[in-house]
C-alpha positions as CSV (number, residue, x, y, z in Angstrom):
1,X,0.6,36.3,-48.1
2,X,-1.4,37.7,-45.7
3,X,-1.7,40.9,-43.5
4,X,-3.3,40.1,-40.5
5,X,-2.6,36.9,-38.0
6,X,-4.9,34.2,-38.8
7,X,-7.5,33.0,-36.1
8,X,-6.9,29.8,-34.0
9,X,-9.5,27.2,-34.1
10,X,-9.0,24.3,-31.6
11,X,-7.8,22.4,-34.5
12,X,-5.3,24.7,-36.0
13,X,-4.1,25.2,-32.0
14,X,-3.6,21.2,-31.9
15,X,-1.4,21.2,-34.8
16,X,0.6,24.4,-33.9
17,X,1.4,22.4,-30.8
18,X,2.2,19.4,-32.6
19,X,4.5,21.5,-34.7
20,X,6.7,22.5,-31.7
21,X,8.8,22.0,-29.6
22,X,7.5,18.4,-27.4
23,X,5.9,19.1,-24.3
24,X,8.2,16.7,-22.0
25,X,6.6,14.3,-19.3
26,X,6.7,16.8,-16.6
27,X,5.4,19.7,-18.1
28,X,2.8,17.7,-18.9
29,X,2.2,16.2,-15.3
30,X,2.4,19.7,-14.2
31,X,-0.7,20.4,-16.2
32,X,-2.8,17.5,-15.6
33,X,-2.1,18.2,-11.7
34,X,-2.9,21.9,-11.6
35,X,-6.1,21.4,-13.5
36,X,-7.1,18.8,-10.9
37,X,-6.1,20.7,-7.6
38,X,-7.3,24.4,-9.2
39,X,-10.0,23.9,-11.8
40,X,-10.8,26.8,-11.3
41,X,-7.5,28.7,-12.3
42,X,-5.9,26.4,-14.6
43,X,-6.3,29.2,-16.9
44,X,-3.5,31.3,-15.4
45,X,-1.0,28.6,-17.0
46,X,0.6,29.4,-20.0
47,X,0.0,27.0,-22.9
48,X,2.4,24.4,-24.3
49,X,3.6,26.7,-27.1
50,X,4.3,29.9,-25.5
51,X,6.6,28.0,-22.5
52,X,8.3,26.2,-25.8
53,X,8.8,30.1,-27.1
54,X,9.7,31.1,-23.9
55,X,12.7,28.9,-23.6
56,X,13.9,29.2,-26.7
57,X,13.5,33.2,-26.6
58,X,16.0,33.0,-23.1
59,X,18.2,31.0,-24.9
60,X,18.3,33.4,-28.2
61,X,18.9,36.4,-26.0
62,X,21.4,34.7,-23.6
63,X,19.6,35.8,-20.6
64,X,21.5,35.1,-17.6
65,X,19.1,37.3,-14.9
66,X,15.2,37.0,-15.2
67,X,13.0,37.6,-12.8
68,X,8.9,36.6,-13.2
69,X,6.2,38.1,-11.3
70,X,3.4,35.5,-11.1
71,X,4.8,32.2,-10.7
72,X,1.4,30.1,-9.8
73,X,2.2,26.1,-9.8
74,X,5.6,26.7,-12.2
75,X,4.7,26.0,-15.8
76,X,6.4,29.2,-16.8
77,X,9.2,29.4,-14.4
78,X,10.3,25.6,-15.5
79,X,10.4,27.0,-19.5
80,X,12.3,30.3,-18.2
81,X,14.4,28.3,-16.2
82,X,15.6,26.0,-18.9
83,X,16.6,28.4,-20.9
84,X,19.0,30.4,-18.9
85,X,22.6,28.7,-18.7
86,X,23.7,26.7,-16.0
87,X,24.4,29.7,-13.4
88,X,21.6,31.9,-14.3
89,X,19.3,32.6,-11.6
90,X,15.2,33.5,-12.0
91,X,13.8,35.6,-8.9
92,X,10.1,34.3,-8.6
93,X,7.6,36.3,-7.1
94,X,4.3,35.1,-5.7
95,X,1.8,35.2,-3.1
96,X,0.8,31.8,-2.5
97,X,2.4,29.3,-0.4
98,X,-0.6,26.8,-1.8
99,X,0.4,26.9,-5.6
100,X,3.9,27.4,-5.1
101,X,4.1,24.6,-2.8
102,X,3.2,22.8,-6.2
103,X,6.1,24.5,-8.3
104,X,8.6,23.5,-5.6
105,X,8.4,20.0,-6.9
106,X,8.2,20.2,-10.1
107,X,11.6,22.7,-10.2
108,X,13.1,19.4,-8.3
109,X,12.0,17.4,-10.4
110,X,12.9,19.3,-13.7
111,X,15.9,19.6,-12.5
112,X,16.0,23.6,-12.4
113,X,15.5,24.2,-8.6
114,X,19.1,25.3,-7.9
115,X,18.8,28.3,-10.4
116,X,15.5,29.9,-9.2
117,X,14.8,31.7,-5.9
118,X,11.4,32.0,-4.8
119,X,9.6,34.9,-2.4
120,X,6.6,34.6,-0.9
121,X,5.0,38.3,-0.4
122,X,3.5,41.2,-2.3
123,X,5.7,41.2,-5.8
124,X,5.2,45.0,-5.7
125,X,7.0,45.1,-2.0
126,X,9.1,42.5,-3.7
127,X,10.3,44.5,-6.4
128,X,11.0,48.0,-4.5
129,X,13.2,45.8,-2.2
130,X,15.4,45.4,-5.2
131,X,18.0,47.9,-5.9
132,X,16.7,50.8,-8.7
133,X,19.6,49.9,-11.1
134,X,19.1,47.4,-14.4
135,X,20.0,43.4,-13.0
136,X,17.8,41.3,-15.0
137,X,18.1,40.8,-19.0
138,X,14.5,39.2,-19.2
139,X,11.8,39.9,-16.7
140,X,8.1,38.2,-17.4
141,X,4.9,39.7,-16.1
142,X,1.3,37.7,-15.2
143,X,0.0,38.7,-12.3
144,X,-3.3,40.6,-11.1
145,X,-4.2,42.7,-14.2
146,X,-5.0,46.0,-12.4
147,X,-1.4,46.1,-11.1
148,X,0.3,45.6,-14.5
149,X,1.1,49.1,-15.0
150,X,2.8,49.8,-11.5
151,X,5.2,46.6,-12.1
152,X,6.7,48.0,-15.0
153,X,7.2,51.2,-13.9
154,X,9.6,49.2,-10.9
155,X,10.6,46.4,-14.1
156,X,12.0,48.7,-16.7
157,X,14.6,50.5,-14.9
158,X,15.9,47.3,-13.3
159,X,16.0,45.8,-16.5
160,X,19.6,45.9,-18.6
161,X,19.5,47.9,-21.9
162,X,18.8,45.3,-24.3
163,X,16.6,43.1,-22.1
164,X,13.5,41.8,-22.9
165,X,10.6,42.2,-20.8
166,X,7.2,40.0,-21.8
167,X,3.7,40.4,-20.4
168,X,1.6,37.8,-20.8
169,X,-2.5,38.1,-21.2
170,X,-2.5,41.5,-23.1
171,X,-5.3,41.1,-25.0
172,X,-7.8,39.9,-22.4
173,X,-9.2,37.6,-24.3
174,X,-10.2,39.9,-27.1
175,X,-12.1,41.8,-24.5
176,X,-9.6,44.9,-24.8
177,X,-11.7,46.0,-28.1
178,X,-15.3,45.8,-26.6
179,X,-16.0,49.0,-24.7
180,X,-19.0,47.3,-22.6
181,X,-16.2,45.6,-21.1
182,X,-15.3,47.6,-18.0
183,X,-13.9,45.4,-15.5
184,X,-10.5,46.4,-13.5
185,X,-8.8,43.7,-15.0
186,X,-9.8,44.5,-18.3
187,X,-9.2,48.1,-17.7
188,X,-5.8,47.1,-16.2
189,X,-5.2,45.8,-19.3
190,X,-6.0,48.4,-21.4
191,X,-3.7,51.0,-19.4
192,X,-1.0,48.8,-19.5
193,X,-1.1,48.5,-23.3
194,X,-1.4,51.9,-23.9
195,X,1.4,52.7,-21.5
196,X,3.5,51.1,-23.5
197,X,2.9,52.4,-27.0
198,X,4.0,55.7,-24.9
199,X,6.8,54.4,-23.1
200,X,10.0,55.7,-25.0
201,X,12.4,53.4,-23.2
202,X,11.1,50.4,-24.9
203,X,10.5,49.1,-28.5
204,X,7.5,46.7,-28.2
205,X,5.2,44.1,-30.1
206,X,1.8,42.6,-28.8
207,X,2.1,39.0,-30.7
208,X,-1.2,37.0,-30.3
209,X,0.8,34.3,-28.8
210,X,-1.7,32.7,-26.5
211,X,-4.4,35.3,-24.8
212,X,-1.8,37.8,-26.0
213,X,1.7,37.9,-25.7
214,X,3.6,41.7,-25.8
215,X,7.4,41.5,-26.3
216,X,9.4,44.6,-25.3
217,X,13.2,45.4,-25.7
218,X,14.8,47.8,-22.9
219,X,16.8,50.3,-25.0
């Protein structure tokens, strides 16, 4: 037994992965084709074992309404997507035509195209659009790290008691502990995460699920 959350060596990641659910052919396509068309932001894709826990998380809460702000080439709006019954809906919100040009085809081709809605636009703009009363039962977050904080002050109140809410990237890669780290985004970070241990309307837990994974319940 153990108190604190062991560390994940490359090895230990491999096997965790191998340990869950299989990361079908187009997931996996999906990867191999972001990482050749945007090296250089491959790393705002979630990883094979948090979209397995995200699907399995919608389907344990019997979501029926998500919403995710952040959609990038799709990874995380397929996983969503696939958990949500047949008439659920996802409302994704992005600004790029470019990488959601890329998620277009791979929600055709997983099948899951009919139940999400995409918008092109500021997600902020997006979400004050949006009538101020609860409508989604899970709503995910990863998008531009200084803007965290505003997004869930529009998220929770449109968010149905008992709803989960998940924000991915909330530990910055460790850099939320080390004070010579001052950038917006790691600042952004920190004031979300501490906006939440103050936030009475939620009950919350930051799992190190990837580069940090906080789970929050809308009571």
């Amino acid at each position: 037994m153990t108190r604190t959350t062991e560390g994940i060596s490359p090895e230990l990641h491999a096997y965790v992965v191998a340990h869950s659910q299989p990361v079908d052919p187009v997931l996996s396509d999906l990867a191999e084709e972001t990482a050749r068309l945007f090296p250089e932001s491959q790393g705002m894709q979630i990883g094979p074992e948090q979209g397995a826990f995200s699907t399995l998380l919608t389907q344990l809460s019997g979501a029926r309404n998500a919403v995710e702000i952040g959609t990038f080439t799709g990874y995380s709006s397929i996983c969503f997507a696939r958990g949500l019954p047949a008439d659920g809906t996802l409302l994704a919100l992005d600004i790029s035509e470019e990488w959601t040009s890329v998620a277009r085809r791979y929600w055709e081709r997983a099948g899951v195209s009919q139940k999400i809605t995409l918008r092109i636009g500021p997600a902020l703009d997006s979400l004050r659009a949006l009538p101020r009363e609860p409508q989604f039962d899970l709503a995910f977050l990863d998008a531009d790290k200084t803007g965290y904080v505003d997004y869930w002050e529009e998220l929770v109140p449109r968010t149905r008691p008992g709803g989960l809410l998940l924000a991915d990237n909330t530990l910055s890669h460790g850099r939320v502990v080390d004070p010579e780290q001052t950038a917006p985004h790691v600042q952004g970070i920190r004031d979300f995460n501490d906006r939440l241990v103050a936030d009475d309307r939620v009950e919350q837990v930051l799992l190190p699920i990837g580069d940090g994974l906080t789970l929050a319940r809308r009571l």
